[in-house]
Residue frames relative to the residue before (quaternion, step in Angstrom):
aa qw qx qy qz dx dy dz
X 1.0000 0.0000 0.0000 0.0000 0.00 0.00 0.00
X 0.6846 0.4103 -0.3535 0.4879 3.56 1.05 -0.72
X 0.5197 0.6762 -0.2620 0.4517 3.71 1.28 0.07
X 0.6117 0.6734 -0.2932 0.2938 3.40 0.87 -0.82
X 0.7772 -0.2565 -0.2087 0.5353 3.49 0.08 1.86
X 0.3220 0.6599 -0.6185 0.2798 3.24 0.69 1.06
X 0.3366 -0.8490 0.4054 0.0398 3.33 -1.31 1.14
X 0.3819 -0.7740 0.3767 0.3364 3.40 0.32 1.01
X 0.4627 -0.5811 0.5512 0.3800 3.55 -0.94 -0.07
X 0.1257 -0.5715 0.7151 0.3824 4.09 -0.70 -0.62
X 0.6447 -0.5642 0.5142 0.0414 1.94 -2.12 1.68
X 0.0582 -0.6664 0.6606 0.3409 4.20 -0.47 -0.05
X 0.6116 -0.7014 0.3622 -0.0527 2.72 -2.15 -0.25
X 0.0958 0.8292 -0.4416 0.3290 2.84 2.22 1.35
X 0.5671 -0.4738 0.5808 0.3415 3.59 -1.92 0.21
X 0.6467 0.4114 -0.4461 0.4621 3.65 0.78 0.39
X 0.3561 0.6494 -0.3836 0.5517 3.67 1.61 -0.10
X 0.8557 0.3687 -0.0781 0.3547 2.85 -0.49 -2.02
X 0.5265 0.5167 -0.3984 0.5451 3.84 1.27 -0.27
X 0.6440 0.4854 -0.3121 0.5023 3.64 0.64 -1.26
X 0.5924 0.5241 -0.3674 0.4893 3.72 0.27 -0.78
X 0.8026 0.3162 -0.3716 0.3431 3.46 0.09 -1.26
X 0.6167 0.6650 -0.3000 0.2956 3.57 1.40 -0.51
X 0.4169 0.5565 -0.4725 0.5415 3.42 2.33 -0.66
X 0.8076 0.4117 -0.3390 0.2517 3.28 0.23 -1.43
X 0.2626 0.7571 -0.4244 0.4217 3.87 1.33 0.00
X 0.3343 -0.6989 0.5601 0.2934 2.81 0.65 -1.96
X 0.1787 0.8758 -0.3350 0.2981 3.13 2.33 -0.26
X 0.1076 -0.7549 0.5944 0.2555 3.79 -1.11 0.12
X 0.2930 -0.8046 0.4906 0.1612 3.47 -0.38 0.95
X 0.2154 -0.8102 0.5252 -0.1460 3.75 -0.79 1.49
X 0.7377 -0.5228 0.1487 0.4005 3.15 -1.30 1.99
X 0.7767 0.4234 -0.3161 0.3429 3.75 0.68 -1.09
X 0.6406 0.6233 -0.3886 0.2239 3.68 1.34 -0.98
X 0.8194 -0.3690 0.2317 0.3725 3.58 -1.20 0.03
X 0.3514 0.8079 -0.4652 0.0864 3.52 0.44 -1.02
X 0.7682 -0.5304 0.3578 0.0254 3.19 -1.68 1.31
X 0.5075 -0.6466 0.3532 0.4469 3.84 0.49 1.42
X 0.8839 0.3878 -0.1041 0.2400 3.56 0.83 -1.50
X 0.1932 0.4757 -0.4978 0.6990 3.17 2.42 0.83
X 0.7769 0.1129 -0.5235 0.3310 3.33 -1.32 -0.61
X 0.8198 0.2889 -0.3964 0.2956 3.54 0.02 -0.82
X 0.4034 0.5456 -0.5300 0.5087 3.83 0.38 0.71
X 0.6590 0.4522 -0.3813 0.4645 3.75 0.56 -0.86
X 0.7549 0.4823 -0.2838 0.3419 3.27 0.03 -1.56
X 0.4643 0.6613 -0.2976 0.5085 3.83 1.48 -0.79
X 0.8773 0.2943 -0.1446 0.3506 3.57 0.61 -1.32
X 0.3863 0.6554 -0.3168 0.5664 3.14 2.07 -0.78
X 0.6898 0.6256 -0.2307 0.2822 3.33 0.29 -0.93
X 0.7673 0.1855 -0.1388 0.5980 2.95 0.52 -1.70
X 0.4372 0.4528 -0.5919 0.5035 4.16 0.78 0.23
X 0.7645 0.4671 -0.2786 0.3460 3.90 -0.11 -0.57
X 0.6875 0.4014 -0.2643 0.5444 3.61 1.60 -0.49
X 0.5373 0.5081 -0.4084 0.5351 3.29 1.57 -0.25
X 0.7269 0.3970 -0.4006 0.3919 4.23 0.36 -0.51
X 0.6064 0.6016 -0.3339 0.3985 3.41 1.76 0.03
X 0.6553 0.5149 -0.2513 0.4922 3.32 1.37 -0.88
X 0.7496 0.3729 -0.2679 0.4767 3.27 0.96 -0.98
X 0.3270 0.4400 -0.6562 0.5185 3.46 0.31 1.18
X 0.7304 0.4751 -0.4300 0.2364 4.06 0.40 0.26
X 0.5115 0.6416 -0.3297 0.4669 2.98 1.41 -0.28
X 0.6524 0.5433 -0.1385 0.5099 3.55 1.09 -1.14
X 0.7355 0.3057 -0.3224 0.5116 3.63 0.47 -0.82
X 0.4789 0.5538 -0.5388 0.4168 3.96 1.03 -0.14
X 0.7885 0.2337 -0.3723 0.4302 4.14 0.70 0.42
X 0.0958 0.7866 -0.5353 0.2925 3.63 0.88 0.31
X 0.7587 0.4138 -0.1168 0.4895 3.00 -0.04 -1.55
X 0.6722 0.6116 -0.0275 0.4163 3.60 1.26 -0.89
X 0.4628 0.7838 -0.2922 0.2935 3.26 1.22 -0.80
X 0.3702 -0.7099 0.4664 0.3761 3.81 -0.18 1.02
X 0.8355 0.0376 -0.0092 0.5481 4.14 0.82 -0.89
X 0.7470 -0.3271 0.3425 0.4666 3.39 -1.74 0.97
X 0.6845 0.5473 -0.2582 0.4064 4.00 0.36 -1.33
X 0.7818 0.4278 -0.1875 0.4130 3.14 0.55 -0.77
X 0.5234 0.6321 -0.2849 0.4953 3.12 1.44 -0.94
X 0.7212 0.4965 -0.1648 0.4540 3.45 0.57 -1.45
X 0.5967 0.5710 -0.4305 0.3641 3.61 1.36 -0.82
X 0.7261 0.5094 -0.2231 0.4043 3.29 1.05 -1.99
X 0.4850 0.5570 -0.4942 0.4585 4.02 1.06 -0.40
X 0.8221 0.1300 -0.3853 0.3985 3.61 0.05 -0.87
X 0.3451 0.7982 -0.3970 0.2935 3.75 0.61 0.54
X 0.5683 0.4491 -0.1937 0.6617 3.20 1.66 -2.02
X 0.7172 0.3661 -0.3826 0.4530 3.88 0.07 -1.31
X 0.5616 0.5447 -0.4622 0.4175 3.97 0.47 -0.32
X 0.8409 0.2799 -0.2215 0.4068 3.68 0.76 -0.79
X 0.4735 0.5559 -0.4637 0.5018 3.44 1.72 0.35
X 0.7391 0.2904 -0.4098 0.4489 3.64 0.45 -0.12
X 0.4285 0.6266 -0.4570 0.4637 3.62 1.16 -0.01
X 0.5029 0.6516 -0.3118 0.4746 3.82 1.42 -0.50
X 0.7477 0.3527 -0.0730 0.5579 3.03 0.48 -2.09
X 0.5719 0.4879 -0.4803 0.4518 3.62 0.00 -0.15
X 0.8100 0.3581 -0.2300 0.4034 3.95 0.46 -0.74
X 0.5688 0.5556 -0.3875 0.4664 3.45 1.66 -0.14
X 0.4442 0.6584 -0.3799 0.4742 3.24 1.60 -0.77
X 0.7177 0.4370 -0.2681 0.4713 3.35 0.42 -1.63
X 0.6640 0.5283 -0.3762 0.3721 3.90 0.52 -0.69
X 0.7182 0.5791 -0.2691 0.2763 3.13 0.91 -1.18
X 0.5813 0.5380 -0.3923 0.4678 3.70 1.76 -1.20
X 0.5095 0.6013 -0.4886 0.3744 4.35 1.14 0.26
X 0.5055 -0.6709 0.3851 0.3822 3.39 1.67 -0.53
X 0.4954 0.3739 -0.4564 0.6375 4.02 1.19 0.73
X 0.7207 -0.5052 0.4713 0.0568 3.24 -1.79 1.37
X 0.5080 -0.5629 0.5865 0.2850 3.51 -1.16 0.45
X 0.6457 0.5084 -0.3374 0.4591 3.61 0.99 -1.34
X 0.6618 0.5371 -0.3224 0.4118 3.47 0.82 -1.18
X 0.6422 0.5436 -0.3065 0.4450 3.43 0.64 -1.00
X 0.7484 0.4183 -0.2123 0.4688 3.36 0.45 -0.92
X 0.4393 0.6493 -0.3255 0.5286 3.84 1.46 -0.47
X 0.7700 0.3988 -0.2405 0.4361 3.41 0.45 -1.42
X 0.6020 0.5249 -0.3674 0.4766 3.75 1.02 -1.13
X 0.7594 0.4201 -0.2618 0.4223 3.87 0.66 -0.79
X 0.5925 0.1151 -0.3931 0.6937 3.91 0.61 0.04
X 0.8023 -0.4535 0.3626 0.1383 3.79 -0.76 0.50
X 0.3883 0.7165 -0.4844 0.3181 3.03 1.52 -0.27
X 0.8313 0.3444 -0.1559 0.4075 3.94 0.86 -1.66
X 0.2744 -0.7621 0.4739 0.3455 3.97 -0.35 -0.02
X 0.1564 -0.7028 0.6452 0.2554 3.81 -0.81 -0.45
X 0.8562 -0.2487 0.2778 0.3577 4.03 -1.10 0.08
X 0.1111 -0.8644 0.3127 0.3777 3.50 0.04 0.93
X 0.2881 0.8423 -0.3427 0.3003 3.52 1.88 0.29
X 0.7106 0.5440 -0.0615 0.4420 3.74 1.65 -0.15
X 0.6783 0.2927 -0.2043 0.6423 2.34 1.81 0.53
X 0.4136 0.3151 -0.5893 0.6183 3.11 0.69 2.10
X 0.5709 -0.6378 0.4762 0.2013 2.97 -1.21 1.27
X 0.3578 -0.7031 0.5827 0.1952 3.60 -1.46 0.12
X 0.2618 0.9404 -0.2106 0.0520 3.65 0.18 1.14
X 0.4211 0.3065 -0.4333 0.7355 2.80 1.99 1.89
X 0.5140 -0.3946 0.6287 0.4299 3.42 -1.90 0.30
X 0.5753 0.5101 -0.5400 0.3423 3.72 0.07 0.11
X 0.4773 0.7153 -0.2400 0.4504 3.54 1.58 -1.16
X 0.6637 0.3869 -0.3291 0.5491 4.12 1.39 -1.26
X 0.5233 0.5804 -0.4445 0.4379 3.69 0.78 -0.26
X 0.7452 0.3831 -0.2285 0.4958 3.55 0.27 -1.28
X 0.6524 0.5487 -0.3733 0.3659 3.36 0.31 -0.69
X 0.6456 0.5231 -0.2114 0.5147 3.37 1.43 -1.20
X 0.7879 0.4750 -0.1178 0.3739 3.24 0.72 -0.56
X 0.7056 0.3752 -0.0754 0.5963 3.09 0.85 -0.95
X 0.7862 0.3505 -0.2050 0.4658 3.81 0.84 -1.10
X 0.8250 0.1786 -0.4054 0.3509 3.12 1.00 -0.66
X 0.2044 0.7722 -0.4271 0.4237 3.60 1.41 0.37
X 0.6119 0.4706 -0.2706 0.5752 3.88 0.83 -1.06
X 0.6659 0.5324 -0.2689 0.4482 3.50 0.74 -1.58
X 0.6419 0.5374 -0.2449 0.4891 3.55 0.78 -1.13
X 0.4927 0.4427 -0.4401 0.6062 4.24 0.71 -0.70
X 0.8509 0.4070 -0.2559 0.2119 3.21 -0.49 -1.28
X 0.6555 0.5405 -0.1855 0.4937 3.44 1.35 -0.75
X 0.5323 0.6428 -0.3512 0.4244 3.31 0.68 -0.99
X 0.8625 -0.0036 -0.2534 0.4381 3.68 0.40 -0.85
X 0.2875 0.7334 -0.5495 0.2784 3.35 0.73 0.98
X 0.2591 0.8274 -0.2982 0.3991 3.23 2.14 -0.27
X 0.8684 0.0381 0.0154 0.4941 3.33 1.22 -1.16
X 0.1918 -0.8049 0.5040 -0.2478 2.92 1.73 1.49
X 0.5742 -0.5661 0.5144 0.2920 3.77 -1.18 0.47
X 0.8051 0.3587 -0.1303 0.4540 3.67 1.03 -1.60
X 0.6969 -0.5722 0.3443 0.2614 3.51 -0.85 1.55
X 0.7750 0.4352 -0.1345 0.4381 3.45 0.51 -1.38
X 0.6822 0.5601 -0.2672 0.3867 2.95 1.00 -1.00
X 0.4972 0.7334 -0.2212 0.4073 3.05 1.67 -1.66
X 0.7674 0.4232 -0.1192 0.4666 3.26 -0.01 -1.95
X 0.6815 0.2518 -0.4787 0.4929 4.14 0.21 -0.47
X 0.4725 0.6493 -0.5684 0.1788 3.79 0.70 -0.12
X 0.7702 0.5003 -0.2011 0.3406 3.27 1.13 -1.52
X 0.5706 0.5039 -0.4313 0.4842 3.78 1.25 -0.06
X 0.3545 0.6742 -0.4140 0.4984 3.81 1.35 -1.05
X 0.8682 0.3897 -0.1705 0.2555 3.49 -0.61 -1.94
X 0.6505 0.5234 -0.2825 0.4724 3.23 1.57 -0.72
X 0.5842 0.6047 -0.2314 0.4894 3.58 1.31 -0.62
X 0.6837 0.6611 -0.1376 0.2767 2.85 0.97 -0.94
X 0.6571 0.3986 -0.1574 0.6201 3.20 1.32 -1.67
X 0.5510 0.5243 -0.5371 0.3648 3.76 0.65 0.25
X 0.6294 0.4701 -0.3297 0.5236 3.60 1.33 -1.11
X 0.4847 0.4710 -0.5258 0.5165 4.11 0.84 -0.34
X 0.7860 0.3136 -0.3576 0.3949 4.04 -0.23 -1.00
X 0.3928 0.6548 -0.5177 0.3859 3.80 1.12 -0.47
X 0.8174 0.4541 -0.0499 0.3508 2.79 -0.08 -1.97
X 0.6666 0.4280 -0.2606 0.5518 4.07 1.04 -0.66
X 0.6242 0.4368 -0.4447 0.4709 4.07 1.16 -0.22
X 0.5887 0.4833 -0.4380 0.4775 3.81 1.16 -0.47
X 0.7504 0.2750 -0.4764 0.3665 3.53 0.34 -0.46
X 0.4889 0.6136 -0.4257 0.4509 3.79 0.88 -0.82
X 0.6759 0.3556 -0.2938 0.5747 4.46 1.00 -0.48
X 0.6361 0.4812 -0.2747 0.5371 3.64 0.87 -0.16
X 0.6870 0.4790 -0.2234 0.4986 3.38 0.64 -0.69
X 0.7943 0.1346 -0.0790 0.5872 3.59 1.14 -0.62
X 0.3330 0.7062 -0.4895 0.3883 2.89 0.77 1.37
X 0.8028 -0.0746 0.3272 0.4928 3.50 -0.78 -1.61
X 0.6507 -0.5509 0.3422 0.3951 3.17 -0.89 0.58
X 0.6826 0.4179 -0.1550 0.5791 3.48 1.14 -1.35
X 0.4674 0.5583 -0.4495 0.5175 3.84 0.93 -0.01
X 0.7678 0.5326 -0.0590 0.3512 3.55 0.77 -0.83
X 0.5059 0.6115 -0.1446 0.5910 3.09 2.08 -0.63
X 0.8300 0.3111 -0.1961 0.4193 2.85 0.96 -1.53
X 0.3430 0.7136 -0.4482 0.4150 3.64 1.87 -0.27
X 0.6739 0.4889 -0.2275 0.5051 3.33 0.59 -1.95
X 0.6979 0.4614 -0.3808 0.3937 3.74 -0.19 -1.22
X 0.7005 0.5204 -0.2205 0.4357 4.15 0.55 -0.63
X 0.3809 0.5610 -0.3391 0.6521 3.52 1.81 -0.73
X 0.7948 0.3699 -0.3056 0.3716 3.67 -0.26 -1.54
X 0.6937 0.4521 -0.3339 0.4504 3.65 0.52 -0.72
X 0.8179 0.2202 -0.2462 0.4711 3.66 0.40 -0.75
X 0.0074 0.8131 -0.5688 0.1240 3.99 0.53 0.57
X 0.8158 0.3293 0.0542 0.4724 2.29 -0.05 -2.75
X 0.7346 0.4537 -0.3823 0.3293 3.55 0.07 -1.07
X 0.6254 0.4930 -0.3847 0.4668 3.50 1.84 -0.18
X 0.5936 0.4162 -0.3935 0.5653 3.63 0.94 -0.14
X 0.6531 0.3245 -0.5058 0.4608 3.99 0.33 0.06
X 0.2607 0.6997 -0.5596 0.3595 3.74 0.81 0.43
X 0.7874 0.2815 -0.3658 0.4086 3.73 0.25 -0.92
X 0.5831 -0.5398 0.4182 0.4401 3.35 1.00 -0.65
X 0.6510 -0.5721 0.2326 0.4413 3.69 -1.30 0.56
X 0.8011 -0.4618 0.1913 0.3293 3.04 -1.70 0.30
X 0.7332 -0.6018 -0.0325 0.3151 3.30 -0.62 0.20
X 0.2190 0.9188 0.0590 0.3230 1.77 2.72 -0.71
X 0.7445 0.0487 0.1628 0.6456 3.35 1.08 -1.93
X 0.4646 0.5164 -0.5450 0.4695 3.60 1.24 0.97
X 0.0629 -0.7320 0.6784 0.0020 3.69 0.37 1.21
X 0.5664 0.6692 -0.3815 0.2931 3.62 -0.11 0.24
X 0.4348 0.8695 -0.1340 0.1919 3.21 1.12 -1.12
X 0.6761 0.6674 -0.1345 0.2817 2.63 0.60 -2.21
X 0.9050 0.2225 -0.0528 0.3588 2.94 0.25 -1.75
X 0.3428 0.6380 -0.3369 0.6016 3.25 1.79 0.00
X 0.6702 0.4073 -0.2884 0.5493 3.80 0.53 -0.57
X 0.7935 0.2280 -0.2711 0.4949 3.34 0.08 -0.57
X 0.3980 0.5235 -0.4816 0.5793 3.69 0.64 0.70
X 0.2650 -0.7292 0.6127 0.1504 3.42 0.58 -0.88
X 0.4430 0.5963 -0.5278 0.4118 3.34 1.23 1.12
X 0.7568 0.2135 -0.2540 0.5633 3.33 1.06 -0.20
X 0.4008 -0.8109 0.3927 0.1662 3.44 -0.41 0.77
X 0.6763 0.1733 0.0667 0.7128 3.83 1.37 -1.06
X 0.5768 -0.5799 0.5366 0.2076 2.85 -1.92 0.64
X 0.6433 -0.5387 0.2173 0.4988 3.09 -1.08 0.37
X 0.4797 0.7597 -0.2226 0.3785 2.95 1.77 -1.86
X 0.7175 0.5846 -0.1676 0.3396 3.50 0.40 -1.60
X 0.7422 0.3405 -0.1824 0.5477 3.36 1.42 -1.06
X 0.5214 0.7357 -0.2425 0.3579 3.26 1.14 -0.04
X 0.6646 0.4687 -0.0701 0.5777 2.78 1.24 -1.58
X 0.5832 0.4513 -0.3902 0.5512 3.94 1.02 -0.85
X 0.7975 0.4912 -0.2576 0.2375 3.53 0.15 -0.96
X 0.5220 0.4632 -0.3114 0.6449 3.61 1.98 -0.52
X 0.6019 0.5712 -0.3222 0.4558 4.08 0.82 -0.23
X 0.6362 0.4997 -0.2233 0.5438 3.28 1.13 -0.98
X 0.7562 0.3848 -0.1157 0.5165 3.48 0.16 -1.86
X 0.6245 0.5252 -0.4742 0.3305 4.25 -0.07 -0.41
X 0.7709 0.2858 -0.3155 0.4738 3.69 1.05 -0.99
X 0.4904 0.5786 -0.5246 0.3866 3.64 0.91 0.34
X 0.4118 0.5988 -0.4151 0.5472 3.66 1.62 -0.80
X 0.7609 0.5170 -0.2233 0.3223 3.45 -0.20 -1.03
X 0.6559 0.5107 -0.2134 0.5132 3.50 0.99 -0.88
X 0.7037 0.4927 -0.2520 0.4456 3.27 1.36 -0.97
X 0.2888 -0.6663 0.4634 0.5079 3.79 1.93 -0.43
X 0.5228 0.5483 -0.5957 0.2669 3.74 0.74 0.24
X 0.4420 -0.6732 0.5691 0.1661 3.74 -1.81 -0.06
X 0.3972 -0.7430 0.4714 0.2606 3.60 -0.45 1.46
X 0.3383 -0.7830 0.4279 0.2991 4.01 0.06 0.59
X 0.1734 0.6501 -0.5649 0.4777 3.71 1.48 1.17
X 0.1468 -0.6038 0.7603 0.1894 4.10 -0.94 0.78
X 0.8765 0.1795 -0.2284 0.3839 3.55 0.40 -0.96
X 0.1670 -0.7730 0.5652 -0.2349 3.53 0.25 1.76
X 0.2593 0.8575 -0.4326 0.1014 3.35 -0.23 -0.04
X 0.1449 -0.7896 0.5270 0.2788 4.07 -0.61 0.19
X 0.1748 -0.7305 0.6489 0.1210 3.25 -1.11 0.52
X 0.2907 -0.8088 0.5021 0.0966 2.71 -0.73 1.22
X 0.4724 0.5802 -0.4475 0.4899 3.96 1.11 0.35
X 0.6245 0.5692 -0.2997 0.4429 3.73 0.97 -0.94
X 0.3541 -0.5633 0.6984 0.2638 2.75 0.95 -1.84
X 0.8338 0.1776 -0.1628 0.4968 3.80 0.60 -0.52
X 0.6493 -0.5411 0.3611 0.3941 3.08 -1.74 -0.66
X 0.3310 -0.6935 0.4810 0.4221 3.56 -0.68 0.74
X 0.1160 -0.8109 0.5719 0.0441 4.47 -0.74 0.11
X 0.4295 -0.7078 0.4612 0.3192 3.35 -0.88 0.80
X 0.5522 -0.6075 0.4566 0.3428 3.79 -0.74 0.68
X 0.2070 -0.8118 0.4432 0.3189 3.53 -0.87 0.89
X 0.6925 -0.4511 0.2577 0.5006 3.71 -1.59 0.81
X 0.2346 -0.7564 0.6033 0.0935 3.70 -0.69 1.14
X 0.5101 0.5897 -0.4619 0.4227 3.98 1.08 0.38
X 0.6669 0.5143 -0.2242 0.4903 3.24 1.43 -0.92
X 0.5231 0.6648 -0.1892 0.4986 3.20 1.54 -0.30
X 0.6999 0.4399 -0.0103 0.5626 3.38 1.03 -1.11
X 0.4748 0.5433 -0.2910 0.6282 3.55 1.57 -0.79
X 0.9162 0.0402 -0.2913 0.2722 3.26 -0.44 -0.99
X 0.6969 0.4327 -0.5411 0.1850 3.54 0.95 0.40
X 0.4101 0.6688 -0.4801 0.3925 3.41 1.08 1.13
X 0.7790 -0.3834 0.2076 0.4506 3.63 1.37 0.22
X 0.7791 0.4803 -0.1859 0.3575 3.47 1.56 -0.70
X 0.4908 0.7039 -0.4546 0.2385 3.52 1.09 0.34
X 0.8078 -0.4028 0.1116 0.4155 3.18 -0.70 0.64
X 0.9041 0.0222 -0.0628 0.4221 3.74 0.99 -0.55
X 0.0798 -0.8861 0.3754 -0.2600 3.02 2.09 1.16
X 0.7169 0.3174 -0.1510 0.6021 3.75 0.38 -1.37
X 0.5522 0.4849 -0.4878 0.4713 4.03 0.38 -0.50
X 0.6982 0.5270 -0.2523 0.4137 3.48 -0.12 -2.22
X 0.8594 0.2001 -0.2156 0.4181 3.76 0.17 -1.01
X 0.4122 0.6433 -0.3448 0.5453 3.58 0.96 0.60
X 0.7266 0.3815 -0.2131 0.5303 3.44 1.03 -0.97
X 0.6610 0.3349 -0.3936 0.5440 3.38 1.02 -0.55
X 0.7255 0.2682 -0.4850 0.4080 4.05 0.07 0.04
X 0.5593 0.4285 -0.6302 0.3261 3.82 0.24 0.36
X 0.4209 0.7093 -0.3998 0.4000 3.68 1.45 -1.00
X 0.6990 0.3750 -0.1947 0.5770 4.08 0.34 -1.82
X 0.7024 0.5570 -0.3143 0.3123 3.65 0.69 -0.33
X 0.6026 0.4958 -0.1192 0.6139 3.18 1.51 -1.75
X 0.7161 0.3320 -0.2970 0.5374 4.41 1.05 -0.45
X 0.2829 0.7040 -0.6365 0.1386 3.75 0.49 0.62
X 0.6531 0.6042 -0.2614 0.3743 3.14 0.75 -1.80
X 0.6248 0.3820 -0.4587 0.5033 3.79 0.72 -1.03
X 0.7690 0.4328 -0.3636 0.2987 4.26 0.02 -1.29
X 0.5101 0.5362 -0.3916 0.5467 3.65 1.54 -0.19
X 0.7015 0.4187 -0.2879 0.4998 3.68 0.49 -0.34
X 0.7128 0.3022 -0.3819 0.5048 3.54 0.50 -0.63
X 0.5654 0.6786 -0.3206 0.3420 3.77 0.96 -0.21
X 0.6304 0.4194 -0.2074 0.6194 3.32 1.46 -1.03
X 0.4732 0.6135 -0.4815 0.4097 3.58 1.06 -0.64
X 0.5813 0.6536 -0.2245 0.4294 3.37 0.40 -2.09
X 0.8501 0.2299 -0.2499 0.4026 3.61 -0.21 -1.34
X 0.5610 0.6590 -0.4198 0.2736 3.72 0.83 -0.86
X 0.5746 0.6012 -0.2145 0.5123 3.32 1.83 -1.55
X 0.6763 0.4444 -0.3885 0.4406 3.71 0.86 -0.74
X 0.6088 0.5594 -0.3675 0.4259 3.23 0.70 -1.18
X 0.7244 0.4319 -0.2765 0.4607 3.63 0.41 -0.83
X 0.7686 0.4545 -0.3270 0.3094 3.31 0.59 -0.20
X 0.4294 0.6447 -0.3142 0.5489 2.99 2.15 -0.25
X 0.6411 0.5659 -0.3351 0.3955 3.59 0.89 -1.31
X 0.5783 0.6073 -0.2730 0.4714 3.42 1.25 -1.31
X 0.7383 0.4329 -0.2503 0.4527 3.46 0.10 -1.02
């Protein structure tokens, strides 16, 4: 998901390459100071990115029920959820920045369009049945995909994976007790369990990106050892995993042509409409203009605090220079 049209650079084909290479293939972690290959850092900083603007945005869906929360408990659950995925932000800009590109920059690029974020954030969330699925289903996807970033090639990157992942599967069980209390509830508790499955399915299987087919990108991102799995690969683990939890819940994956196969081993699943996919990360999914609006009045409405802590910063230099 943090991959989804990001374009690798090509690699070239110097003895300072072909050393670096042998060190992915080692197994080597590669750090802020080591050599590394114009088209690693700038492939990272691309994916770092849009994985870091995506834990930033998607704190908007979620905080649109805060205020909403059926109980005090719940309420309190989804607060440390949003603040879990704001530092799940900062933790990867950190990691972007030791490539040598700016938090300001990073965030610059996500606001005129230059950077993307998940295209899973940009469908709205419009029942408490919606925090269930989201937990479940979105970050569950988020969880496949992270897990082996654990052993991501790049140090920094590596290491915020493994606090991330731990944070994470709390917001997967968050999000899988609301539907698992919805689902066995009321009749209409149950509708609305089921009705939130149907909307977020697909937009949770276009999470890994397209098929593998037309992810011409990959390649070298794989053998870097910045991406770890195919899209395909995570895709296929993540409908295997997540269908018999459907089941347990008495809910129904809205797939007619579901199916196990028992030669795979998995489920067989209908691909999800990849135009709609493509639509919305060009601007048109359902809340595309909302989602990126909120984050530039946010950078807009916090000048005054980064002008103040900025002058703060220099006054302290200036004095210490005076001092010396």
């Amino acid at each position: 998901m943090y991959a989804q049209m990001v374009k690798s650079e090509a690699a070239d084909d110097s003895a300072e390459a072909q050393a670096f290479q042998a060190r992915i293939d080692a197994g080597d972690k590669i750090e802020p100071k080591d050599w590394m290959p114009a088209g690693y850092r700038k492939t990272l900083i691309r994916q770092i990115g849009q994985h870091a603007h995506s834990e930033i945005v998607g704190q908007l869906p979620e905080g649109n029920w805060v205020t909403r929360a059926p109980t005090l408990e719940r309420k309190a659950i989804l607060l440390a959820k949003v603040q879990d995925e704001a530092g799940h932000g900062l933790y990867l800009y950190c990691a972007a920045e030791t490539l040598g590109v700016s938090r300001d920059e990073l965030t610059e690029m996500l606001l005129d369009g230059r950077m993307k974020y998940s295209s899973i954030f940009n469908y709205p969330t419009l029942t408490w049945a919606d925090m269930g699925a989201v937990g479940w289903l979105v970050d569950g996807a988020a969880i496949m995909n992270q897990v082996p970033l654990q052993r991501t090639s790049y140090g920094p990157y590596s290491r915020a994976m493994i606090r991330i992942c731990k944070e994470e599967s709390f917001h997967q069980r968050q999000g899988y007790d609301i539907m698992m209390k919805m689902a066995g509830g009321t009749e209409a508790q149950k509708k609305m369990a089921q009705d939130a499955l149907n909307r977020f399915w697909y937009p949770s299987l276009m999470m890994f990106g397209p098929s593998d087919k037309d992810s011409v990108h990959s390649t070298q991102s794989m053998a870097w050892k910045i991406k770890m799995n195919t899209n395909d690969e995570l895709r296929q683990k993540f409908v295997d995993q997540t269908v018999p939890q459907a089941e347990y819940l008495g809910l129904t994956v809205p797939d007619p042509d579901l199916t196990w196969n028992e030669e795979k081993g998995g489920y067989d699943f209908s691909e999800p409409d990849w135009s709609e996919f493509y639509d919305v990360l060009k601007g048109n999914g359902p809340c595309n203009t909302e989602r990126l609006a909120d984050r530039n009045k946010a950078w807009d409405d916090g000048k005054w605090v980064r002008d103040g802590l900025l002058a703060h910063a220099e006054k302290r230099a200036a004095r210490k220079v005076a001092a010396e």
